[in-house]
C-alpha positions in Angstrom: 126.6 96.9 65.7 128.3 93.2 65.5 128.7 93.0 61.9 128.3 95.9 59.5 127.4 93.2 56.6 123.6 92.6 55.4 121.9 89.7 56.2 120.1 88.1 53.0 116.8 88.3 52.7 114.5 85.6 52.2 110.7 86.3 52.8 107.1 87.5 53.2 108.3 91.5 53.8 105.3 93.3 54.6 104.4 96.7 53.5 107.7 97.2 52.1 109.8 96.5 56.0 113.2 95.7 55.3 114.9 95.0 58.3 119.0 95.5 58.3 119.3 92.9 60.6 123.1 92.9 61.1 123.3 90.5 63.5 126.7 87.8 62.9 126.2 84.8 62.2 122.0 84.8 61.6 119.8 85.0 58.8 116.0 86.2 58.4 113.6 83.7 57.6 110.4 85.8 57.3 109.5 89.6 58.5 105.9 90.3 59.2 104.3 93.5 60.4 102.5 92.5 63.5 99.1 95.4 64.1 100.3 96.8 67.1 102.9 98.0 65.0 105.7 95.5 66.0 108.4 94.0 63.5 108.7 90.7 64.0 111.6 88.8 62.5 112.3 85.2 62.3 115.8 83.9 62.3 118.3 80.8 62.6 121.8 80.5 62.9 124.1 80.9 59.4 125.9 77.7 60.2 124.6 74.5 59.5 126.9 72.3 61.9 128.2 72.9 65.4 130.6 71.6 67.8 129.8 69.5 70.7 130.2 71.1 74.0 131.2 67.9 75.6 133.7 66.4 73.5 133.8 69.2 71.1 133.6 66.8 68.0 131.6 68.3 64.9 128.1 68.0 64.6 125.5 68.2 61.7 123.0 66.0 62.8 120.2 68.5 63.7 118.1 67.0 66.9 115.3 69.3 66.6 114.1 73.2 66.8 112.7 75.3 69.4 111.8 79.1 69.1 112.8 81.5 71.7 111.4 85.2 71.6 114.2 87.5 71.7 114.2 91.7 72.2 116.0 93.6 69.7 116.4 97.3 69.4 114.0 99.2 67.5 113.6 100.5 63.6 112.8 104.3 63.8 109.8 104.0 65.8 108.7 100.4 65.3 109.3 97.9 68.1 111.7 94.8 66.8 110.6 91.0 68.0 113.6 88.4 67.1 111.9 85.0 66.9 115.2 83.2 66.7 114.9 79.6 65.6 117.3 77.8 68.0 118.6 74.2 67.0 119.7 71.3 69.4 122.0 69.0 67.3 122.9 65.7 67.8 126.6 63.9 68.7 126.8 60.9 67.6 130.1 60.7 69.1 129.1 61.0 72.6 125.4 60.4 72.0 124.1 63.7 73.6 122.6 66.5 72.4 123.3 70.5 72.8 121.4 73.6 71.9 123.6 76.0 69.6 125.0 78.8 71.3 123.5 82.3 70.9 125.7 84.6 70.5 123.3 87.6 69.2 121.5 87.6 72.9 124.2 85.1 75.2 122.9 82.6 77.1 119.7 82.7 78.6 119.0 86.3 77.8 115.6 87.5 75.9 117.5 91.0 74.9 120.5 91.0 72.7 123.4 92.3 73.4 123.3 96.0 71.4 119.5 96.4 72.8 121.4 96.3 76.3 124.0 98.4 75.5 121.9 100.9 73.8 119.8 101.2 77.0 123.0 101.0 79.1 124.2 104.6 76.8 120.4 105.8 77.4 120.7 105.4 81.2 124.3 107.5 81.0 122.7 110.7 80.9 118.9 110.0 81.7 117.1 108.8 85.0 117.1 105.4 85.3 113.5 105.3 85.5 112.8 107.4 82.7 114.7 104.6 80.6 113.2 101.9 82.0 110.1 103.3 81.4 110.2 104.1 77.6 112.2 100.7 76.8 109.1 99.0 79.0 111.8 97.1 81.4 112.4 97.2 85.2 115.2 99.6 86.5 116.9 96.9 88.0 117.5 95.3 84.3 118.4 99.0 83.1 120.3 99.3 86.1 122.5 96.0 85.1 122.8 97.3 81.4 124.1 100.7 82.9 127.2 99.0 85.1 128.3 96.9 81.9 128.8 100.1 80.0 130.1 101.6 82.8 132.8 98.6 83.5 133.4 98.2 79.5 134.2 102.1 79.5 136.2 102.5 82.8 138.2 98.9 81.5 139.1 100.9 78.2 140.2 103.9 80.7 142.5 101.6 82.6 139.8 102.2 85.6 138.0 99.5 87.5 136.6 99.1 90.3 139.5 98.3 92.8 138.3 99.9 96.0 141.9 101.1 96.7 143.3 101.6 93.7 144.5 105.7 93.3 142.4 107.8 91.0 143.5 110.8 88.8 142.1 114.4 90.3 140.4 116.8 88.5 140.2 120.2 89.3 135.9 119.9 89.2 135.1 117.3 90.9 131.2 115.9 91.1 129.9 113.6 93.7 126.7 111.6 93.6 125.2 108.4 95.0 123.8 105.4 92.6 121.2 103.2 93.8 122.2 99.7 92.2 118.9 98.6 94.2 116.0 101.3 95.3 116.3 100.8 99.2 118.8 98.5 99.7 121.8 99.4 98.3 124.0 102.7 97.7 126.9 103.2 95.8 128.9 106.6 95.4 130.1 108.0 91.5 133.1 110.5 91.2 132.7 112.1 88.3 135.1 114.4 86.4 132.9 117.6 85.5 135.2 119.4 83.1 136.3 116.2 81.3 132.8 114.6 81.6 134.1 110.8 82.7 133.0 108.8 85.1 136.6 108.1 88.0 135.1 105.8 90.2 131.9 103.8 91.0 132.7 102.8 94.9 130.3 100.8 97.4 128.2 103.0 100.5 127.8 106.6 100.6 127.9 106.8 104.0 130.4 109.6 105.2 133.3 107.5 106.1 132.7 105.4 102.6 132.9 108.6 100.8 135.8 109.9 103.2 138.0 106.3 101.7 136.7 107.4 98.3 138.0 110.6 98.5 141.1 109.8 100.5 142.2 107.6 96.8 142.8 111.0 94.7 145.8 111.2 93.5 146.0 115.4 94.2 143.8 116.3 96.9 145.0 120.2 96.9 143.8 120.1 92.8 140.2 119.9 93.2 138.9 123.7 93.4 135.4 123.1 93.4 132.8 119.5 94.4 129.2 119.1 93.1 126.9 117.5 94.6 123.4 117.5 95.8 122.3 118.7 99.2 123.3 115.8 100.9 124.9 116.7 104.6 126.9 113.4 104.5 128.7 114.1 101.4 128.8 117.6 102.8 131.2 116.4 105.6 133.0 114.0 104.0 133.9 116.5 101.3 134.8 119.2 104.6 136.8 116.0 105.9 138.8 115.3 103.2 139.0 118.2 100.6 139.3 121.1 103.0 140.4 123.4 100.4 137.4 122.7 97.6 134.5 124.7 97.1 131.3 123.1 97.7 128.6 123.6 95.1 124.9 122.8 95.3 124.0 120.9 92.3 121.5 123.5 90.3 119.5 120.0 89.3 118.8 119.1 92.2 117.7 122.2 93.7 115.3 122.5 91.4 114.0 118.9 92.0 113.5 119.7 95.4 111.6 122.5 94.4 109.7 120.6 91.8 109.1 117.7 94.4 107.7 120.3 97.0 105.4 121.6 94.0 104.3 118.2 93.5 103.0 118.1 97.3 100.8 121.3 96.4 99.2 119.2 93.6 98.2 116.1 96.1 97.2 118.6 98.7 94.9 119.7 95.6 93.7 116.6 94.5 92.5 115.2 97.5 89.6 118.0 97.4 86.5 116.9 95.9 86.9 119.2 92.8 90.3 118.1 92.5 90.3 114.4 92.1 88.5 114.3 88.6 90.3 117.9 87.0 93.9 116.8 88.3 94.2 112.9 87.5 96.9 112.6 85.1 97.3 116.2 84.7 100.6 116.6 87.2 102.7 116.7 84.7 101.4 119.6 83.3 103.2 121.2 86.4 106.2 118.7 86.8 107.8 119.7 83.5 109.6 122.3 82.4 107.7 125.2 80.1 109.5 124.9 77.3 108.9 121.0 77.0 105.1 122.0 77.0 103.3 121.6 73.4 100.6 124.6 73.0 97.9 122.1 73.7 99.4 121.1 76.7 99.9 124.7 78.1 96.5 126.1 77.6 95.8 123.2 79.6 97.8 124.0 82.3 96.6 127.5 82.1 93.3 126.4 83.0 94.1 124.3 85.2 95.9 127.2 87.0 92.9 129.3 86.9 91.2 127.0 88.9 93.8 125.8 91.3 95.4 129.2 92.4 97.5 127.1 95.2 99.3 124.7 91.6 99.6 128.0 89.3 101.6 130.1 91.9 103.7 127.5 93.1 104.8 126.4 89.5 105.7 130.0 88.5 108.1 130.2 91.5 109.5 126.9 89.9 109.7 128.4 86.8 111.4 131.6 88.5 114.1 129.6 90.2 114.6 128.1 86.7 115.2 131.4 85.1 117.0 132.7 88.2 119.4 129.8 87.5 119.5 130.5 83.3 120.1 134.1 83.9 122.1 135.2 86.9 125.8 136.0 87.9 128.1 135.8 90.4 127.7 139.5 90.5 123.5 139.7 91.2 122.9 136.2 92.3 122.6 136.4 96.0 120.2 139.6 95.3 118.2 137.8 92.6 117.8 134.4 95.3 117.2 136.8 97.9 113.6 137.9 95.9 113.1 135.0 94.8 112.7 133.2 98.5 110.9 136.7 99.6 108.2 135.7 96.8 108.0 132.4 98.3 107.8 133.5 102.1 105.2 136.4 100.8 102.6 134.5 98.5 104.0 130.5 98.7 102.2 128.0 99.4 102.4 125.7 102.5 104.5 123.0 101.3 106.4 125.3 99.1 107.6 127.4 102.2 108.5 124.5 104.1 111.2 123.3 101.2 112.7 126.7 101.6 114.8 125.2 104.9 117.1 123.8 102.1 117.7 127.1 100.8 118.8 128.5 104.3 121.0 125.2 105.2 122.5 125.5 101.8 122.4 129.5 100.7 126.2 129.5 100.3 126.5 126.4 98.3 123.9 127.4 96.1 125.1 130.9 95.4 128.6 129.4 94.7 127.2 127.8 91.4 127.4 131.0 89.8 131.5 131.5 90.4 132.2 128.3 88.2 130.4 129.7 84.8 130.7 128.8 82.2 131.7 125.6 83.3 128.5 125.5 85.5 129.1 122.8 87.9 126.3 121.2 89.0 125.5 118.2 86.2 126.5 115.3 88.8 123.2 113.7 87.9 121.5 112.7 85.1 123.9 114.0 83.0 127.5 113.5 84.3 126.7 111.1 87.3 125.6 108.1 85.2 127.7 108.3 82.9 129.8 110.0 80.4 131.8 107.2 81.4 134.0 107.1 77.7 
């Protein structure tokens, strides 16, 4: 927060909604409960004169007001509407008149500043999407909120993002790539696994961008082991330039490849006839993990099981590969993925099988996951990747 002070108060609070506003230099006019449950807050600036952007003279002749609808973060689970009175005063030095600056939301921004860096933390260790999603933004805008935490937090580090600049080398080292634009445009994140930082956000990820990335460690001989998911380019790259480091197969993304070739089983499903009407909006059902499942929500999926064979045995090898992951060692791992991908080959479905060609192009990476417990490797996405960048 800005300002750990209290705004005053001045009116209309409904059913008892104080809001601790907090915001420097702005007071609340009125609070109302709007009924789809919003908080809406109207404010103006604390100051009653402002200096002229032109000459920068003192002004206190107010021109006129506008209101500008402003995003704030929310109060427990109450959405929180800043109509923020903004005032254009008057010069009568140079005759012209200016709007007052905002410095709650900056200029020409509906969010203010803490509701973007809260969703900039938020998108540090959850999917972009996901973020954007719940906040009810685009992941472009969560996207931008994400790189100014990111460059406030590598700035504090004494990191930027000087493309040839050294960077310090960890001994765990995780590798991922960060759309800053779906389709368009790729950047690579070096992440520190065991100290949980983000080193370096560089531009491309294809293999000779990584190769320069890579190339910038301080200590190439210190890294012992690289995350990543089952990309071949950062496969080579990481072959090219880090001879000596184990490769590991992030455990996420295995099981989101797995997950992704479930969710193939559930379109095949849906396109039949008895399908369309029993499976619309139930995917998720299958898509998430068991224990996320209320009781409701499993019986459901029970049922839905029952009469989908094809969905129910492909989401219990899911789940399988999930406990595979929570429960094995170095010592029975290779035996335990062994029956596992025998289950698969033996009662799988189509599209299930077919996802198993990861499993034979990456077997050893995979596998090495289990020589780095407890550290378990593997978190270069949604929770190292994007950011544990303080």
């Amino acid at each position: 927060m800005p300002s750990q002070h209290i705004i005053e108060q001045e009116a209309n609070h409904q059913e008892g909604i104080v809001v601790p506003l907090e915001l420097e230099g702005l007071r609340i006019l009125k609070q109302e409960m709007q009924p789809d449950g919003t908080i809406q807050v109207e404010v103006i600036g604390t100051n009653d004169r402002a200096n002229c952007p032109h000459c920068q003279a003192i002004c206190i002749k107010q021109h006129d007001r506008r209101k500008r609808r402003k995003r704030d973060v929310s109060l427990l689970e109450h959405r929180v509407e800043l109509v923020l009175h903004k005032r254009r005063f008057w010069c009568i030095r140079c005759h012209k008149a200016f709007t007052e600056m905002d410095r709650a939301c900056g200029k020409g921004k509906r969010t203010t500043v803490r509701l973007r860096e809260a969703i900039g933390q938020q998108a540090r260790s959850r999917p972009v999407a996901h973020v954007a999603k719940e906040y009810g933004f685009g992941p472009r805008f969560v996207q931008g909120c994400l790189q100014r935490v990111a460059g406030t937090h590598l700035a504090k580090r004494g990191l930027g993002l000087d493309q040839e600049s050294k960077i310090p080398t960890p001994r765990f080292l995780g590798i991922d790539e960060f759309a800053r634009r779906k389709g368009h445009r790729y950047d690579t994140i070096l992440c520190d696994l065991q100290g949980r930082s983000v080193l370096e956000v560089s531009a491309g990820r294809k293999k000779d961008d990584v190769v320069q990335l890579l190339e910038r460690l301080t200590d190439a001989e210190r890294v012992e082991a690289v995350s990543m998911d089952m990309s071949s380019t950062f496969r080579a790259a990481v072959h090219m330039a880090l001879p000596r480091a184990r490769i590991v197969a992030d455990h996420f993304h295995v099981i989101q490849h797995v997950s992704k070739a479930v969710g193939k089983v559930i379109t095949h499903c849906a396109k039949s006839e008895k399908g369309k009407k029993a499976l619309d909006g139930k995917r998720h059902l299958f898509l998430r993990n068991k224990e996320n499942l209320s009781a409701g929500e499993e019986a459901a999926r029970a049922t839905l099981a029952h009469a989908f064979p094809e969905i129910g045995i492909a989401w219990q090898l899911k789940e399988d590969l999930r406990t595979w992951y929570e429960t094995a060692s170095s010592c029975n791992a290779v035996t335990g993925l062994d029956t596992w991908i025998a289950a698969v080959q033996r009662q799988g479905p189509a599209q299930l099988r077919k996802a198993l060609s990861a499993f034979r192009n990456w077997r050893q990476e995979i596998v090495a996951f289990f020589d780095f417990l407890p550290v378990r490797l593997g978190s270069t996405s949604f929770r190292v990747k994007l950011g544990k960048f303080g």
